[in-house]
N, C-alpha and C positions, 0 to 999 in steps of 0.2 A: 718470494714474499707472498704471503696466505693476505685473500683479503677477507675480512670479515664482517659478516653482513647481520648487524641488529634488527630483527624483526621487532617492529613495534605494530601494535592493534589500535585503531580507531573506531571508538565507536560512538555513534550519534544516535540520540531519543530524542526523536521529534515528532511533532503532530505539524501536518501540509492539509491543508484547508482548502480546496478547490471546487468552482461549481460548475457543474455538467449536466448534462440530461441521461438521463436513466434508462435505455434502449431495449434490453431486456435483464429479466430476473432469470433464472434460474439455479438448481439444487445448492450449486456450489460453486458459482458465477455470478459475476452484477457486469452486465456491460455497460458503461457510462460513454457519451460523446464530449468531449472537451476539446470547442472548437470544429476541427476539420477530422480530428483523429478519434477513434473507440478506445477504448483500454479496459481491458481485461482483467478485473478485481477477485481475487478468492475470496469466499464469503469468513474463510477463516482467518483474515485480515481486519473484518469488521467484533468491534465489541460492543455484546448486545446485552442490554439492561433489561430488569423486569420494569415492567410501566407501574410506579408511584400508585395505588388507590388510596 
C-alpha cells in the first residue's frame, strides 16, 4: 500500500513590532539587543521610505 503525502504551503504576512537597542549599523547589518540576546537584521529586510517634505 502507497502512502500518499499532500504537500500543503503555509504562508503567513505579518509585521512583529519589537523594541531593542540598536548596537551597531552597518552596510548591510543592523544589530539590535532585545533583552539578553543581539540579533542580526539584513538591512534588505527593512523598508525604506522617502521623508514627506
Amino acid at each position: 500500500m502507497a502512502v500518499q503525502s499532500d504537500s500543503k504551503k503555509i504562508s503567513v504576512n505579518s509585521t512583529i513590532s519589537l523594541k531593542g537597542i540598536v548596537k551597531a549599523i552597518f552596510k548591510d547589518t543592523v544589530h539590535v539587543q532585545i533583552g539578553g540576546k543581539i540579533i542580526t537584521i539584513p538591512t534588505s529586510e527593512f523598508l525604506f521610505e522617502k521623508p514627506v517634505q
